[in-house]
PyMOL commands that place a pseudoatom at each C-alpha (Angstrom):
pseudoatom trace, name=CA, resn=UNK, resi=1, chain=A, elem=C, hetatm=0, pos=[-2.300, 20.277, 65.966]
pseudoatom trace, name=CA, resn=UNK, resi=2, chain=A, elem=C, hetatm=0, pos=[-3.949, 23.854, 65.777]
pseudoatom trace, name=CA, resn=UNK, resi=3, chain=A, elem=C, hetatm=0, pos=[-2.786, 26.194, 62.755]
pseudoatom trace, name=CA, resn=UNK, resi=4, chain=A, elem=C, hetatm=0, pos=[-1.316, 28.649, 65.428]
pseudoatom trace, name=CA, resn=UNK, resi=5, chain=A, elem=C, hetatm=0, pos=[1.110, 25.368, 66.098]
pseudoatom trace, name=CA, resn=UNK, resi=6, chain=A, elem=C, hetatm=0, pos=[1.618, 24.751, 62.431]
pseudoatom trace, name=CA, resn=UNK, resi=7, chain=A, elem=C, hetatm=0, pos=[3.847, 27.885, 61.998]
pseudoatom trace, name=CA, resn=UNK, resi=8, chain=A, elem=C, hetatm=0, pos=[6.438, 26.198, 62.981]
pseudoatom trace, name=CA, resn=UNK, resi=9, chain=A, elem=C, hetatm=0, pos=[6.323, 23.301, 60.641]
pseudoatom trace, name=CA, resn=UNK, resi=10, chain=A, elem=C, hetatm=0, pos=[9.117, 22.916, 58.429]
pseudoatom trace, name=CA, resn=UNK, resi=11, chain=A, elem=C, hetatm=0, pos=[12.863, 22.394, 58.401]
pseudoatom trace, name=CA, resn=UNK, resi=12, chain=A, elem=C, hetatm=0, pos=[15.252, 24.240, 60.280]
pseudoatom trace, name=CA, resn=UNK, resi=13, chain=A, elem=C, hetatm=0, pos=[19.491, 24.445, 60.804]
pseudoatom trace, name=CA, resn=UNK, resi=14, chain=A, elem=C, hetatm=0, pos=[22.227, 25.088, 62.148]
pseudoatom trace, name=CA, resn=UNK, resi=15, chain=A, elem=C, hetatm=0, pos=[24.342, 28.035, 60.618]
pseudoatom trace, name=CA, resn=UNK, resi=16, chain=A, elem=C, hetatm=0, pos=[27.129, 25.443, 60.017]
pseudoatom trace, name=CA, resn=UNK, resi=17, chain=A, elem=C, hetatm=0, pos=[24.009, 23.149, 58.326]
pseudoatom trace, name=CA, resn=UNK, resi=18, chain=A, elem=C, hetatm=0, pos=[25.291, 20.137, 60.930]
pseudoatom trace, name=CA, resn=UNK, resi=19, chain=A, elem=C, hetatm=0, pos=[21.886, 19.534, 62.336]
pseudoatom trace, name=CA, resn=UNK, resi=20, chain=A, elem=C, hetatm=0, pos=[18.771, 19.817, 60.279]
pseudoatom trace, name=CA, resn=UNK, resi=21, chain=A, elem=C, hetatm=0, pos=[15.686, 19.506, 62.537]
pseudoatom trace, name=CA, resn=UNK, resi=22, chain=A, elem=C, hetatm=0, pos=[12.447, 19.202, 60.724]
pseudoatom trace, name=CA, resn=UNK, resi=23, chain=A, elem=C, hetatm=0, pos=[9.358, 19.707, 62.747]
pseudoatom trace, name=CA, resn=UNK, resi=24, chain=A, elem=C, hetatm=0, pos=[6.341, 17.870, 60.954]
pseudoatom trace, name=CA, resn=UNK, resi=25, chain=A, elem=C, hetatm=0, pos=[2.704, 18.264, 60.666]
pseudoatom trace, name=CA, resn=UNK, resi=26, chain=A, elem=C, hetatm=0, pos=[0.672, 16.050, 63.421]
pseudoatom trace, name=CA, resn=UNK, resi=27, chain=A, elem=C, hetatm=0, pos=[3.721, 16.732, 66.114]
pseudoatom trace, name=CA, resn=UNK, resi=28, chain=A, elem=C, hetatm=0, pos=[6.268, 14.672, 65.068]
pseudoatom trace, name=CA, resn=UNK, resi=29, chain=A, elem=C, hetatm=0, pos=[9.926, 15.541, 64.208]
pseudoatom trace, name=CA, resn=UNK, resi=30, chain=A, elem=C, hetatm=0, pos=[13.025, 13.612, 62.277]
pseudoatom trace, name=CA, resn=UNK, resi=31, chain=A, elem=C, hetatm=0, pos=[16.462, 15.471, 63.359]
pseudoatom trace, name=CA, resn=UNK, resi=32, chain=A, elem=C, hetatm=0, pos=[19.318, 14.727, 60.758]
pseudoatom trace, name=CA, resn=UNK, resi=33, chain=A, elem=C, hetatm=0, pos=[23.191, 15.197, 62.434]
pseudoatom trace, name=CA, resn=UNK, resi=34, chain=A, elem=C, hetatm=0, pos=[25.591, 15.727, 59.758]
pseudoatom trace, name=CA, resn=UNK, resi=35, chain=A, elem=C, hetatm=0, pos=[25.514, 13.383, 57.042]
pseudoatom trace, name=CA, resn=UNK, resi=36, chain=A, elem=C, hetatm=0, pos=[23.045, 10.574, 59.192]
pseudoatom trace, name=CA, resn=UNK, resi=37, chain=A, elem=C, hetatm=0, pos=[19.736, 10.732, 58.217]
pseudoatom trace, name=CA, resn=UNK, resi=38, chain=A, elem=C, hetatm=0, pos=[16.832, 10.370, 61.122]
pseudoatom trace, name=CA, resn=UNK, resi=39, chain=A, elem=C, hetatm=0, pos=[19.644, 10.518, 63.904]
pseudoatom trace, name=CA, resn=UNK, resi=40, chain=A, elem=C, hetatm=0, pos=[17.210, 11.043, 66.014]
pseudoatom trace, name=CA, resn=UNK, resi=41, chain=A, elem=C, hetatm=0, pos=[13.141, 10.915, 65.846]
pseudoatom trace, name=CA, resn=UNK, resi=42, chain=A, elem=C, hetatm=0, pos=[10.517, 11.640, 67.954]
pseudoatom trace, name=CA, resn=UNK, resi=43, chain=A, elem=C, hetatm=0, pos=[7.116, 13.581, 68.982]
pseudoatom trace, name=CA, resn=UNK, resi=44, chain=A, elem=C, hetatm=0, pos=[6.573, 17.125, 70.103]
pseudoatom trace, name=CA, resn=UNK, resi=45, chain=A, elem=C, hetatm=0, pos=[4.734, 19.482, 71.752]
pseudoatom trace, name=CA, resn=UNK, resi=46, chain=A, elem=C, hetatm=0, pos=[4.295, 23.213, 71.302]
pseudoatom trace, name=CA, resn=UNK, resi=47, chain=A, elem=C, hetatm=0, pos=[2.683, 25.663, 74.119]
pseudoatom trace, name=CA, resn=UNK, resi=48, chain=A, elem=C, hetatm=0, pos=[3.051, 28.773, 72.661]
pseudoatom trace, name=CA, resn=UNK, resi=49, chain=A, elem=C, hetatm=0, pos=[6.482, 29.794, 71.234]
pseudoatom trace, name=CA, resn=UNK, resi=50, chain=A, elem=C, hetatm=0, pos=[7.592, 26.651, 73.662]
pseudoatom trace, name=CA, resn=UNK, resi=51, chain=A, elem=C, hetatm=0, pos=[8.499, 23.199, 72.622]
pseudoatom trace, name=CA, resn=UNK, resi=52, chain=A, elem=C, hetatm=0, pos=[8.765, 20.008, 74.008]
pseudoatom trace, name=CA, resn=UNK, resi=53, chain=A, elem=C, hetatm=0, pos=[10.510, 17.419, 72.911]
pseudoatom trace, name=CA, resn=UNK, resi=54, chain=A, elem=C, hetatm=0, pos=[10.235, 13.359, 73.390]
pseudoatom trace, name=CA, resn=UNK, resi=55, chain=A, elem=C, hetatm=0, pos=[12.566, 11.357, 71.141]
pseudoatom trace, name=CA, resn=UNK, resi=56, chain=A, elem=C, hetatm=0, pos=[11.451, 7.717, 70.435]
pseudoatom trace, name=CA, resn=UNK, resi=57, chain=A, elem=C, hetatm=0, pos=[13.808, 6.402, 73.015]
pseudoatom trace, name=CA, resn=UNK, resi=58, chain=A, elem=C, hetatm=0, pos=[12.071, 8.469, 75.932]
pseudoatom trace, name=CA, resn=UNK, resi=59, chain=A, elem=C, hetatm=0, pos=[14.859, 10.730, 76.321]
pseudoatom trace, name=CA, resn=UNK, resi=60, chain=A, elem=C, hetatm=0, pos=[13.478, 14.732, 76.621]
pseudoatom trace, name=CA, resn=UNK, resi=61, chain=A, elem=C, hetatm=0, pos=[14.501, 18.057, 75.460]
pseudoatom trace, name=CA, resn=UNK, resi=62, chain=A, elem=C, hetatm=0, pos=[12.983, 21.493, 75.000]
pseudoatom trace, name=CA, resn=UNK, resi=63, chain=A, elem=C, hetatm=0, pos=[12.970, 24.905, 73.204]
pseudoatom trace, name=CA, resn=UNK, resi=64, chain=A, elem=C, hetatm=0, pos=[11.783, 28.113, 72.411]
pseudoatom trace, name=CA, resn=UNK, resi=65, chain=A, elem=C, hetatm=0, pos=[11.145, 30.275, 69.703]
pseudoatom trace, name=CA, resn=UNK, resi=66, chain=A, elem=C, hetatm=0, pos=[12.123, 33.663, 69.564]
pseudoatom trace, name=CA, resn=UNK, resi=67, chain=A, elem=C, hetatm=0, pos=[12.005, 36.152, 66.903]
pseudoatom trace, name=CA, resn=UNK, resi=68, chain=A, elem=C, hetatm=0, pos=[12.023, 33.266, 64.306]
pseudoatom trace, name=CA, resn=UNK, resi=69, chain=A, elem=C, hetatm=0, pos=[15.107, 31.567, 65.425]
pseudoatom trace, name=CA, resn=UNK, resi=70, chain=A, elem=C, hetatm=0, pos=[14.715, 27.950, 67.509]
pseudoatom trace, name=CA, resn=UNK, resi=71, chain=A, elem=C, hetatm=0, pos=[16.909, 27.824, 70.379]
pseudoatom trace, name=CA, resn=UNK, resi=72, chain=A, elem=C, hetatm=0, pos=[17.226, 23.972, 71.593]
pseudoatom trace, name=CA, resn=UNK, resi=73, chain=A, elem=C, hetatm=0, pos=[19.491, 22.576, 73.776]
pseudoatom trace, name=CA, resn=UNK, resi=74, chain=A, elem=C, hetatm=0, pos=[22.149, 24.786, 73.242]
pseudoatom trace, name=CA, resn=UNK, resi=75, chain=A, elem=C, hetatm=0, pos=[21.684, 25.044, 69.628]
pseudoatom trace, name=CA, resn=UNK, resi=76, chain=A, elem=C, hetatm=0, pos=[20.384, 27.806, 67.591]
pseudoatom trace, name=CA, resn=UNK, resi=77, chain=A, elem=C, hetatm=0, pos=[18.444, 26.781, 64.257]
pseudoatom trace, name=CA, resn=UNK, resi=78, chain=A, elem=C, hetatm=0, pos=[17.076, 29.380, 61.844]
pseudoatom trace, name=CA, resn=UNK, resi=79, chain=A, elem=C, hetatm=0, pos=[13.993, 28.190, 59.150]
pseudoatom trace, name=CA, resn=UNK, resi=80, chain=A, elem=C, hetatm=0, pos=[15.635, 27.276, 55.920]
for i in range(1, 80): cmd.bond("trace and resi %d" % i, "trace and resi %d" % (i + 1))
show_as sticks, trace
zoom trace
């Protein structure tokens, strides 16, 4: 992963704090949904302020970032 990808690395939530999505070094992300832990895991991909998502079952998802706020699949998530 390039630094300019790293800047996204870390954790980030919901306002309500029911999803906690934390995007880690080497492309790889552990999502936490309420109070289960690693509801869902996977790889990722960033292309710019765009991300793409592959959980370990194969199912997909993507993002963006904009003006440091995540929006993915119909959530919003701000860095904590």
């Amino acid at each position: 992963m390039s630094e300019d990808q790293d800047r996204y690395v870390g954790m980030w939530v919901t306002k309500d704090g029911y999803v906690r999505h934390e995007l880690l070094p080497g492309g790889r992300y552990d999502e936490a949904r309420g109070k289960r832990k690693s509801a869902y895991r996977g790889s990722y991909r960033l292309t710019g302020d765009h991300i793409d998502y592959v959980d370990d079952t194969g199912f997909s998802a993507d993002g963006e970032f904009r003006d440091q706020i995540l929006y993915h699949a119909g959530m919003v998530l701000c860095r904590e």
